[in-house]
Backbone atoms as SQL, in Angstrom:
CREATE TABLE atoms (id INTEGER PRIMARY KEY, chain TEXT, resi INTEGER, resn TEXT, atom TEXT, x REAL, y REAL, z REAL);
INSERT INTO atoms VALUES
  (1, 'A', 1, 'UNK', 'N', 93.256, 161.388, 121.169),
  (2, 'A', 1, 'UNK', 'CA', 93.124, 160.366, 120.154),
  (3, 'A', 1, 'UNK', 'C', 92.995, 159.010, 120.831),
  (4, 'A', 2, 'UNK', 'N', 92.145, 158.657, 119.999),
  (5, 'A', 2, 'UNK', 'CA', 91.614, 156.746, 120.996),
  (6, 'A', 2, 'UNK', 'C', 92.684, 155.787, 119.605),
  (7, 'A', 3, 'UNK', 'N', 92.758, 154.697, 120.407),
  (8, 'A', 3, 'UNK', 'CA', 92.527, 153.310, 119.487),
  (9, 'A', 3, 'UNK', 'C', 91.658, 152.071, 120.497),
  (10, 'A', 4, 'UNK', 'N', 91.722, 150.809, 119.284),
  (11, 'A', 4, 'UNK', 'CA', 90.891, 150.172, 119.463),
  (12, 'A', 4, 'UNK', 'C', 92.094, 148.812, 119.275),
  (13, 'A', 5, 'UNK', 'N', 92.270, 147.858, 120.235),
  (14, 'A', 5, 'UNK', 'CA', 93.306, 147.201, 120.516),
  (15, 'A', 5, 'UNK', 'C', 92.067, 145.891, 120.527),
  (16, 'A', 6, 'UNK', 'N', 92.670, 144.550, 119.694),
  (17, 'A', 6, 'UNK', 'CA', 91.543, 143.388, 119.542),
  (18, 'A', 6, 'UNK', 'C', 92.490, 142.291, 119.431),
  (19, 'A', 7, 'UNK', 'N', 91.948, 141.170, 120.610),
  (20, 'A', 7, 'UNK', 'CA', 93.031, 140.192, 121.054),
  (21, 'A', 7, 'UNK', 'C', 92.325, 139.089, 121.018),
  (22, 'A', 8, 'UNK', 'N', 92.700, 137.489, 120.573),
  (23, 'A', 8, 'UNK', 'CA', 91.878, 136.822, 120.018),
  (24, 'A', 8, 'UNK', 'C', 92.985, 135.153, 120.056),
  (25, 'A', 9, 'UNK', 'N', 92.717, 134.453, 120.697),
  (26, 'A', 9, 'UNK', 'CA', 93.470, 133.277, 120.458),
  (27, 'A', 9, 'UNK', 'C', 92.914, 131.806, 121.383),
  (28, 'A', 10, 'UNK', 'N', 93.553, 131.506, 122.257),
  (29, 'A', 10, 'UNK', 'CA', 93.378, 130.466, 122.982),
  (30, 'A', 10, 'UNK', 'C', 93.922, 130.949, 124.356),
  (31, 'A', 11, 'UNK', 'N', 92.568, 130.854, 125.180),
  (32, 'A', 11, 'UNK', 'CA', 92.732, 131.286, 126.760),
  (33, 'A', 11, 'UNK', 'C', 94.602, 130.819, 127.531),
  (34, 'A', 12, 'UNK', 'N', 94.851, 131.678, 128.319),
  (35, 'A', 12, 'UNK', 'CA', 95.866, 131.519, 129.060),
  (36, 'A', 12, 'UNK', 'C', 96.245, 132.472, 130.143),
  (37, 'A', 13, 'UNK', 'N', 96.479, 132.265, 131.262),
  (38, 'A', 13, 'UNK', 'CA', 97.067, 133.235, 131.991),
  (39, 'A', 13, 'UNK', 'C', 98.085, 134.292, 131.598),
  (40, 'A', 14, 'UNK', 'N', 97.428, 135.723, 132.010),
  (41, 'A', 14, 'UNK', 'CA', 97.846, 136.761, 131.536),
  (42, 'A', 14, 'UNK', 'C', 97.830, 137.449, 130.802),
  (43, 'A', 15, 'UNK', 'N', 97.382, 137.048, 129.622),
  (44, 'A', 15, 'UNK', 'CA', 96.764, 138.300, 128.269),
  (45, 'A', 15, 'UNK', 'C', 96.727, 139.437, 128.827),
  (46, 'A', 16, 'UNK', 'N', 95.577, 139.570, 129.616),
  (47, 'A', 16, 'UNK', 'CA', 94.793, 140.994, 130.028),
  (48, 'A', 16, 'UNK', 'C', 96.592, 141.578, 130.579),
  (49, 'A', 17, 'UNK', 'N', 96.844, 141.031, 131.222),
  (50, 'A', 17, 'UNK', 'CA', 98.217, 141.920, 132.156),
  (51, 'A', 17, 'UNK', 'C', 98.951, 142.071, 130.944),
  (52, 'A', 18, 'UNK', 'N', 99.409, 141.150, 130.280),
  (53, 'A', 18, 'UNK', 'CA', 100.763, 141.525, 129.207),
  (54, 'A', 18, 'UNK', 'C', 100.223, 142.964, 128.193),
  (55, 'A', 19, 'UNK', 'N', 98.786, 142.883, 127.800),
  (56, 'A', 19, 'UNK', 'CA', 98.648, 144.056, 126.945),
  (57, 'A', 19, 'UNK', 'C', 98.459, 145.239, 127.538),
  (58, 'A', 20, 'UNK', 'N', 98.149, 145.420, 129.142),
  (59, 'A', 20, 'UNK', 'CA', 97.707, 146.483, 129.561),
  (60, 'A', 20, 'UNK', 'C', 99.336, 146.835, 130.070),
  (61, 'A', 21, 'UNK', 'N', 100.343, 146.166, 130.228),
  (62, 'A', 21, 'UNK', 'CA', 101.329, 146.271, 130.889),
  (63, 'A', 21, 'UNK', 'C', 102.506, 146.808, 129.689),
  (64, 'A', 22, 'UNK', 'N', 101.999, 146.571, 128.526),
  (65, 'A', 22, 'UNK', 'CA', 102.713, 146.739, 126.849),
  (66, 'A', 22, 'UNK', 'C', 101.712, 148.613, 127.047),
  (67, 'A', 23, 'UNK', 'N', 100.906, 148.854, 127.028),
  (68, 'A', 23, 'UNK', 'CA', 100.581, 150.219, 127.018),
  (69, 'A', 23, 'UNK', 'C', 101.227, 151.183, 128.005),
  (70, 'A', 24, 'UNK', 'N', 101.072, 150.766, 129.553),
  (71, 'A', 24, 'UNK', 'CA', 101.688, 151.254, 130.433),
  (72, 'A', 24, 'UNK', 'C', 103.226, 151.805, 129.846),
  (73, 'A', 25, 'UNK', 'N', 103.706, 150.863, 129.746),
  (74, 'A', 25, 'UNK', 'CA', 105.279, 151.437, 129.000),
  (75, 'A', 25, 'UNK', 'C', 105.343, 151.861, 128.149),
  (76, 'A', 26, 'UNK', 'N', 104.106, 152.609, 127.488),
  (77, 'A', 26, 'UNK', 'CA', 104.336, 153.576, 126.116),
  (78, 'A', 26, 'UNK', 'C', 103.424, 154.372, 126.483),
  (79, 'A', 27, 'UNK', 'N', 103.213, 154.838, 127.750),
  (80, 'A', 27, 'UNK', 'CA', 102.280, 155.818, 127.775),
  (81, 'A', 27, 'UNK', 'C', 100.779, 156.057, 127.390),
  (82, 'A', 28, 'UNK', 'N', 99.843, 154.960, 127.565),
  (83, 'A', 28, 'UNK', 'CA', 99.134, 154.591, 126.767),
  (84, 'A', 28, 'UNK', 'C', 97.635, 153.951, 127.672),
  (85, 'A', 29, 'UNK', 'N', 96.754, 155.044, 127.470),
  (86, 'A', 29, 'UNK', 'CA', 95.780, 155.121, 129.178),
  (87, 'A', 29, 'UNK', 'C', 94.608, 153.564, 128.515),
  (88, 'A', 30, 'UNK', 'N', 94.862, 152.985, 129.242),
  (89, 'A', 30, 'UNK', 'CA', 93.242, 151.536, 128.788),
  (90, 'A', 30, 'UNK', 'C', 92.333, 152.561, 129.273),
  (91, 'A', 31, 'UNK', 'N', 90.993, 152.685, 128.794),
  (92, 'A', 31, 'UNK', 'CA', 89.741, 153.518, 128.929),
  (93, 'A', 31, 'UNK', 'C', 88.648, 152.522, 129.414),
  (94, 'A', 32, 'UNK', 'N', 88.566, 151.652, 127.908),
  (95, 'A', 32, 'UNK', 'CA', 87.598, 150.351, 128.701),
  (96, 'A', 32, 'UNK', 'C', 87.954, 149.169, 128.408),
  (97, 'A', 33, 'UNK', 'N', 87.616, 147.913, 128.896),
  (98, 'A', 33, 'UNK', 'CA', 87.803, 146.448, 128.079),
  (99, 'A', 33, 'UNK', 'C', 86.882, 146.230, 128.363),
  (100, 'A', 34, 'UNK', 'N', 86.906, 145.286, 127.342),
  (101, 'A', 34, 'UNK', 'CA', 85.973, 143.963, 127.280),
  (102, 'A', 34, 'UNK', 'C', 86.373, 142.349, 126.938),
  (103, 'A', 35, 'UNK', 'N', 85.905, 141.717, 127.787),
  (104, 'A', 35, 'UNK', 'CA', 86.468, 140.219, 127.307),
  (105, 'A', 35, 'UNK', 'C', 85.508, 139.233, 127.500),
  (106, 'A', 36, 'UNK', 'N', 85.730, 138.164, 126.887),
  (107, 'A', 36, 'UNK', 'CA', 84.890, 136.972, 126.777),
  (108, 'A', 36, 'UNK', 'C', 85.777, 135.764, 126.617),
  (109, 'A', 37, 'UNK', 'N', 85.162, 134.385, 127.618),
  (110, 'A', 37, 'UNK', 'CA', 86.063, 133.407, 127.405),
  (111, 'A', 37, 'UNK', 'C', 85.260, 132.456, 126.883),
  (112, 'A', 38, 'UNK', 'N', 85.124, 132.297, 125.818),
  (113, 'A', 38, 'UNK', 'CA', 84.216, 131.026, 124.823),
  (114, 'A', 38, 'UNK', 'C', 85.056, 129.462, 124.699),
  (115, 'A', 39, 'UNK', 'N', 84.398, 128.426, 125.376),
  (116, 'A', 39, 'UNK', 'CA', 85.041, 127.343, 126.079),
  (117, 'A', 39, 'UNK', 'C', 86.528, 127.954, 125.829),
  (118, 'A', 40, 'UNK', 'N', 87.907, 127.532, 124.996),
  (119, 'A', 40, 'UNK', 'CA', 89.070, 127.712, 125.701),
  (120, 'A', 40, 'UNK', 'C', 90.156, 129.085, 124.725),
  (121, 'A', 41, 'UNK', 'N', 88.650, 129.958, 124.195),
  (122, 'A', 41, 'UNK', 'CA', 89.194, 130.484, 122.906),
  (123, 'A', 41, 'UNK', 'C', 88.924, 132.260, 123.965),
  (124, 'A', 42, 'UNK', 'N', 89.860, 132.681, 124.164),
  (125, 'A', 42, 'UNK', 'CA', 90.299, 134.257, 124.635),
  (126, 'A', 42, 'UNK', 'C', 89.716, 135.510, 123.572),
  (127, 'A', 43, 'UNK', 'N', 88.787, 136.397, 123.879),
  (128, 'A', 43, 'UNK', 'CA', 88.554, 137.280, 123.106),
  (129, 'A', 43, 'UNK', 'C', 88.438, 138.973, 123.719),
  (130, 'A', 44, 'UNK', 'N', 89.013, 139.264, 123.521),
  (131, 'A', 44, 'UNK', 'CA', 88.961, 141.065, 123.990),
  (132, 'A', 44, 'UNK', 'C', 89.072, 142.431, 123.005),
  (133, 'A', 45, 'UNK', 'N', 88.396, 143.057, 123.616),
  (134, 'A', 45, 'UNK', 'CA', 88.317, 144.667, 123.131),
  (135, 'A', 45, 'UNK', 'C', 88.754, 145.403, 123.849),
  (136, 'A', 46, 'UNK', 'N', 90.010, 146.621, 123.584),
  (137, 'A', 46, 'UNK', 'CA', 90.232, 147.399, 124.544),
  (138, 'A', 46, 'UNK', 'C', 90.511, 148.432, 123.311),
  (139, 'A', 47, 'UNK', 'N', 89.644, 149.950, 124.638),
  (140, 'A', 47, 'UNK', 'CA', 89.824, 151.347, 123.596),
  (141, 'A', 47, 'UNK', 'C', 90.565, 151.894, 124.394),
  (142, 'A', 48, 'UNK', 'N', 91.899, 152.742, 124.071),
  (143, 'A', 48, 'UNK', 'CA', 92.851, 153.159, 124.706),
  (144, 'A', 48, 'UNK', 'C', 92.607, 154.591, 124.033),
  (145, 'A', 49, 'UNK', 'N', 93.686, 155.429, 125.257),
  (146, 'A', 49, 'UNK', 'CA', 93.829, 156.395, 124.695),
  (147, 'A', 49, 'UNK', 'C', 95.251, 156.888, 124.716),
  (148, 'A', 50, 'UNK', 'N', 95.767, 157.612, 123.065),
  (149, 'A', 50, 'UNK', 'CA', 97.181, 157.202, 122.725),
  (150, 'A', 50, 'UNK', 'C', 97.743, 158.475, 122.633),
  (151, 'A', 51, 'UNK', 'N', 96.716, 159.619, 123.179),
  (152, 'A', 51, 'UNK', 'CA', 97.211, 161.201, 122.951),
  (153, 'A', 51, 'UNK', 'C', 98.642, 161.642, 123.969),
  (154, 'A', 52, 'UNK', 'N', 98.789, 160.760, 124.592),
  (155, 'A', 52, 'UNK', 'CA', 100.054, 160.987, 125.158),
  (156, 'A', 52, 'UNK', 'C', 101.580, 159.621, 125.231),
  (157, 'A', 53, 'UNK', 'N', 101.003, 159.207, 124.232),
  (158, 'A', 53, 'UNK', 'CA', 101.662, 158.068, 123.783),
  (159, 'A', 53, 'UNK', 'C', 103.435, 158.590, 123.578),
  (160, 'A', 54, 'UNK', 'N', 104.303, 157.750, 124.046),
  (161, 'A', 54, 'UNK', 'CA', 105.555, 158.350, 123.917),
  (162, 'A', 54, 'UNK', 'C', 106.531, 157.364, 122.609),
  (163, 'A', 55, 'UNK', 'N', 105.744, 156.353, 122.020),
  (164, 'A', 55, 'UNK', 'CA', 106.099, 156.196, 120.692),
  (165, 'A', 55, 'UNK', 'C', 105.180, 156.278, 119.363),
  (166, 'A', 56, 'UNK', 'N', 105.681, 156.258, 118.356),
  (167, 'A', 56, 'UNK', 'CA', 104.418, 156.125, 117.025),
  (168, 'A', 56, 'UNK', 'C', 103.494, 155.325, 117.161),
  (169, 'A', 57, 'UNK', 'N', 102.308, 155.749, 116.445),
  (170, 'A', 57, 'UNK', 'CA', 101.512, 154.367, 116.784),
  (171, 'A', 57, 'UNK', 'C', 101.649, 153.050, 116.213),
  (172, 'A', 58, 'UNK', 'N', 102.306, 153.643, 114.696),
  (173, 'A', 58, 'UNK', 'CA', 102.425, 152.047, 114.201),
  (174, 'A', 58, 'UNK', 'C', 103.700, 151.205, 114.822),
  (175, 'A', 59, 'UNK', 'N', 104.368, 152.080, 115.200),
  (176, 'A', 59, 'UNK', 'CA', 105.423, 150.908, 116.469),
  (177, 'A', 59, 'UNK', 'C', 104.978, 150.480, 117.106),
  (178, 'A', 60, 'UNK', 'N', 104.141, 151.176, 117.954),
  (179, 'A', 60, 'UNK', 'CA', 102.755, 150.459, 119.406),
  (180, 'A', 60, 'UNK', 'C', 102.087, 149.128, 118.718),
  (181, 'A', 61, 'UNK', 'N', 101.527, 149.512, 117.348),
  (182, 'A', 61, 'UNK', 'CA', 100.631, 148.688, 116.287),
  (183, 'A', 61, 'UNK', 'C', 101.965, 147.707, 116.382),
  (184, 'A', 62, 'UNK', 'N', 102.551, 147.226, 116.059),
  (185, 'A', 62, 'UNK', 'CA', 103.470, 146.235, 115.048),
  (186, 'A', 62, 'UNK', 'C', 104.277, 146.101, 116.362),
  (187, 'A', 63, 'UNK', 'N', 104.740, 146.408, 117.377),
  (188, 'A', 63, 'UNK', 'CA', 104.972, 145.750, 118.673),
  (189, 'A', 63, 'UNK', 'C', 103.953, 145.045, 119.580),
  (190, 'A', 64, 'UNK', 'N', 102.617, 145.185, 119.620),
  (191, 'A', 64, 'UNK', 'CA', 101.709, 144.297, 119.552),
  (192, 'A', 64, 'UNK', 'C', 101.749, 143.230, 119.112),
  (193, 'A', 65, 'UNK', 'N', 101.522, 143.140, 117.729),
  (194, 'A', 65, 'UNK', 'CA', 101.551, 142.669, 116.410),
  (195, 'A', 65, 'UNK', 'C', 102.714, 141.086, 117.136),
  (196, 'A', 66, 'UNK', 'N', 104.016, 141.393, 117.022),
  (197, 'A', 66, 'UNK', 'CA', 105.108, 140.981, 117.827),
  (198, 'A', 66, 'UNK', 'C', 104.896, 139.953, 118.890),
  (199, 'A', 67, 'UNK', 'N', 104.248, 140.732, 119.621),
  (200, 'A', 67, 'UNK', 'CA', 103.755, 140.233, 121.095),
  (201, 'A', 67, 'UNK', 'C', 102.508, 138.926, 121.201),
  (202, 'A', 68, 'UNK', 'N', 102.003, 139.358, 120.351),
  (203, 'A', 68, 'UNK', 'CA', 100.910, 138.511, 119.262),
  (204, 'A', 68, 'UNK', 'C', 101.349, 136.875, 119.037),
  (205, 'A', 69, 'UNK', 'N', 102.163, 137.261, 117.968),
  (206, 'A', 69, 'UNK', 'CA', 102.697, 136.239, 117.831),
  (207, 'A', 69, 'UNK', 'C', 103.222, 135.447, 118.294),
  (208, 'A', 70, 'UNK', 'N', 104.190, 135.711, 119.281),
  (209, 'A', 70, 'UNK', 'CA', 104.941, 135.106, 120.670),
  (210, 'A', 70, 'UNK', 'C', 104.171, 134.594, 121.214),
  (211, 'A', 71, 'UNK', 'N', 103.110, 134.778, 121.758),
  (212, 'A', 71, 'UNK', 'CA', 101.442, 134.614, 122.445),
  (213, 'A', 71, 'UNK', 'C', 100.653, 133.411, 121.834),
  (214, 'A', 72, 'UNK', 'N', 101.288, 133.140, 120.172),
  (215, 'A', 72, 'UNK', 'CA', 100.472, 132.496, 119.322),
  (216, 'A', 72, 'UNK', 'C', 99.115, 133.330, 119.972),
  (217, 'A', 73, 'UNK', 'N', 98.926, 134.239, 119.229),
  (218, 'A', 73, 'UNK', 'CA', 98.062, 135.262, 119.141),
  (219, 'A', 73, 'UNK', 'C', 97.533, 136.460, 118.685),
  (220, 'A', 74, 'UNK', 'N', 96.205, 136.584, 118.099),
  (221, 'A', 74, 'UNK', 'CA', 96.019, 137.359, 117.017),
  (222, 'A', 74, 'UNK', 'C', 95.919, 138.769, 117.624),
  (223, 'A', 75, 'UNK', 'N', 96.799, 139.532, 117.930),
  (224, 'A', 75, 'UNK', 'CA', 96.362, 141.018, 118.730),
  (225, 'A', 75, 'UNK', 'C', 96.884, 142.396, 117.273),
  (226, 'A', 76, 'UNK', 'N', 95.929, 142.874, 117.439),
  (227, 'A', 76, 'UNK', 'CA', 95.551, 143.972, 116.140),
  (228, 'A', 76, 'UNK', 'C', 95.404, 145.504, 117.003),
  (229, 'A', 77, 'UNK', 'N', 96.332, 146.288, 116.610),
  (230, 'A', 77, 'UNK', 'CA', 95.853, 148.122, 116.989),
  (231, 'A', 77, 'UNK', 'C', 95.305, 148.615, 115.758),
  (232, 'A', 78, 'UNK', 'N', 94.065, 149.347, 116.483),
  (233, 'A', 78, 'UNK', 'CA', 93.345, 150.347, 114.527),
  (234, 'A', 78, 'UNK', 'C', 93.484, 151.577, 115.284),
  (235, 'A', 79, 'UNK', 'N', 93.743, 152.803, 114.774),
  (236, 'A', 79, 'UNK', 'CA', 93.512, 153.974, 115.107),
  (237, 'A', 79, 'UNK', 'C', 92.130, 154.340, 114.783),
  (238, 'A', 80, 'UNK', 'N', 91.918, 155.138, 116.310),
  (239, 'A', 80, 'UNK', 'CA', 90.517, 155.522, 116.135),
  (240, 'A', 80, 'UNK', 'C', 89.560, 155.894, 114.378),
  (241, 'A', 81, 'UNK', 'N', 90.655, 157.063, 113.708),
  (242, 'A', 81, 'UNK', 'CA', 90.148, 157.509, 112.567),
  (243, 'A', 81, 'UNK', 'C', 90.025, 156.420, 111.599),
  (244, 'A', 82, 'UNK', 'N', 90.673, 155.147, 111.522),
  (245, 'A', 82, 'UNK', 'CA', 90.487, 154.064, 110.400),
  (246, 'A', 82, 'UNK', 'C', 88.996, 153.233, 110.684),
  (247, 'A', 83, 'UNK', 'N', 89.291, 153.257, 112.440),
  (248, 'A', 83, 'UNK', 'CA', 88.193, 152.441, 112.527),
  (249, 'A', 83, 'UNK', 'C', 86.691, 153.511, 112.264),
  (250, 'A', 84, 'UNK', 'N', 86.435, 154.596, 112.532),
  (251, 'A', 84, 'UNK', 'CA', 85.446, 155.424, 112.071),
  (252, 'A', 84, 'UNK', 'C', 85.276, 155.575, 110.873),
  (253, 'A', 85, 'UNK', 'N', 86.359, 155.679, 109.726),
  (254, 'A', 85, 'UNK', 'CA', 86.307, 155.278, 108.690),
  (255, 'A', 85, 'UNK', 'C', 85.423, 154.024, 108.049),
  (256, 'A', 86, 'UNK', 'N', 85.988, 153.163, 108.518),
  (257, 'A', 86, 'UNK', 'CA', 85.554, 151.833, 108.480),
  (258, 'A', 86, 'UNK', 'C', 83.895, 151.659, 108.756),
  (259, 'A', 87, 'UNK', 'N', 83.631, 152.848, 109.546),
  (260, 'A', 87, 'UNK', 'CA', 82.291, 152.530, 109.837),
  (261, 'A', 87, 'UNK', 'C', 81.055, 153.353, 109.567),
  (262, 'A', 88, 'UNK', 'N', 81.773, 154.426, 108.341),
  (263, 'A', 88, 'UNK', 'CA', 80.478, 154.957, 108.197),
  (264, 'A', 88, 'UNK', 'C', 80.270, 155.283, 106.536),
  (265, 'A', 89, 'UNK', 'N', 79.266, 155.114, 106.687),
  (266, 'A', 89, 'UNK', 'CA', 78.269, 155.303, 105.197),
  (267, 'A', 89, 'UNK', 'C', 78.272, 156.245, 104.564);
């Protein structure tokens, strides 16, 4: 099982480490990223994979979420099936 992890605020040292370092401790493989720095505004995509995840996902989701905020920062988990949902006709 994948998700799709989307991080979004105002550039700063460390994003990339704090979210990949928030998966690491839940068991939780990064597959790919992507990021972009638009003058001082931080934007990323990362698809993880959560099949060996050692908590729920919506704890993973909403400890993000958490982390986010602290960050003053918009970071969002979708599970793979919502976001496929989401995307087809």
């Amino acid at each position: 099982m994948k998700a799709v992890i989307t991080v979004i605020g105002k550039d700063m040292v460390g994003i990339l480490a704090k979210v990949s370092t928030k998966c690491s401790d839940n068991n939780i493989n990064v597959l790919e990223v992507t990021q972009s720095i638009l003058q001082d505004m931080f934007a990323m995509i990362m698809l993880v994979d959560i099949s060996k995840s050692d908590i729920p996902f919506t704890d993973f989701a909403d400890s993000l979420s958490r982390m986010g905020d602290e960050m003053n920062l918009s970071i969002h988990a979708m599970h793979e099936d919502i976001f496929n949902a989401m995307h087809t006709i």
